[in-house]
C-alpha angles and dihedrals in degrees: 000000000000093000086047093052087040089059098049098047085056093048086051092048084044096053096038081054095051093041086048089047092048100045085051094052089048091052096050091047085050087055103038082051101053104022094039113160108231118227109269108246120224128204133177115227109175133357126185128200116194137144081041113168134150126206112237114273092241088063116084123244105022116224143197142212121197151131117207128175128198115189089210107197110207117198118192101205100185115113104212100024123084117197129216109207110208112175133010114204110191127183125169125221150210118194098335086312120123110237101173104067092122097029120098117217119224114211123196103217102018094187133018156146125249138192133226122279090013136118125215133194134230134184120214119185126189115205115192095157087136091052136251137233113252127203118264097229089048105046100076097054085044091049086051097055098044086047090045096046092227132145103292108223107222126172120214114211115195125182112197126199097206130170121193113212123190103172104310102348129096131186120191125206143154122230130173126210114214107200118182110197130180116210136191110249108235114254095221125030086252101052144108131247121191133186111194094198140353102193130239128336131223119241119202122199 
């Protein structure tokens, strides 16, 4: 009999567990359903390209000088969900080649809250004015714009720390925002080249 009784009290435990776990699961579908974060949306308004020089092919490796500056403009679009952003990773990009490895990017701010329904800017700035190492399959094709004085194609990858808060509740995730620009080469080593605005960015979850 006491096997019996032992057996019935596990299968109760086992069912109170599996109708916890259920109506858990319900309540945060319910919420997921009604109280769902949007995706944040990213724009570039405005990139700038100046100090730009490239080491002659022959040399090795071939190496680059530059400082360039996005103003990124991020819209959280959900109308009950706030967002903390807690850390913003940029990299810049040629071709699909990194050429900030030894660049540090410089975010402002590098952390905030924001609202919903409303957009914030940040300014991002990479600083190579010590040079920087650039890939071998991409350098001649690098070497050619500057030379050239065409629009100069860079990517702008951006990993965001990002929690979404609706009362008590936070959600982390980690998004990154992909921004191709295209910016004018400078026509002196001097000189300044602007992009006023290089369109919308994709953001993957």
């Amino acid at each position: 009999m006491s096997g019996g009784g032992s057996n019935t009290h596990q299968r109760t435990c086992c069912g109170g567990c599996c109708t916890l776990l259920i109506s858990l699961g319900f309540v945060i579908l319910i919420y997921w359903a009604i109280f769902q974060p949007h995706q944040i949306r990213a724009t570039v308004d405005y990139a700038e390209l100046s100090n730009l020089t490239v080491s002659n092919a022959s040399s090795s490796p071939v190496t680059a000088t530059y400082h360039v500056a996005f103003n990124l403009s991020l819209y959280n679009p959900s109308k009950r969900v706030n967002i903390y952003y807690d850390t913003l990773d940029a990299e810049l990009l040629v071709r699909g080649a990194v050429l900030s490895p030894a660049a540090a990017a410089a975010a402002s701010p590098t952390e905030f809250y924001q609202r919903r329904r409303t957009s914030q800017a940040v300014r991002l700035e990479f600083d190579a004015g010590k040079g920087v190492a650039v890939p071998g399959d991409v350098a001649p094709q690098l070497e050619a714009e500057v030379k050239a004085a065409a629009a100069l194609g860079l990517e702008l990858s951006v990993g965001v720390r990002v929690r979404y808060v609706f009362g008590s509740i936070k959600i982390r995730q980690k998004p990154r925002v992909w921004c191709e620009v295209s910016i004018p080469v400078p026509s002196s080593p001097g000189g300044l080249g602007v992009a006023g605005s290089g369109g919308p960015c994709w953001v993957k979850y």
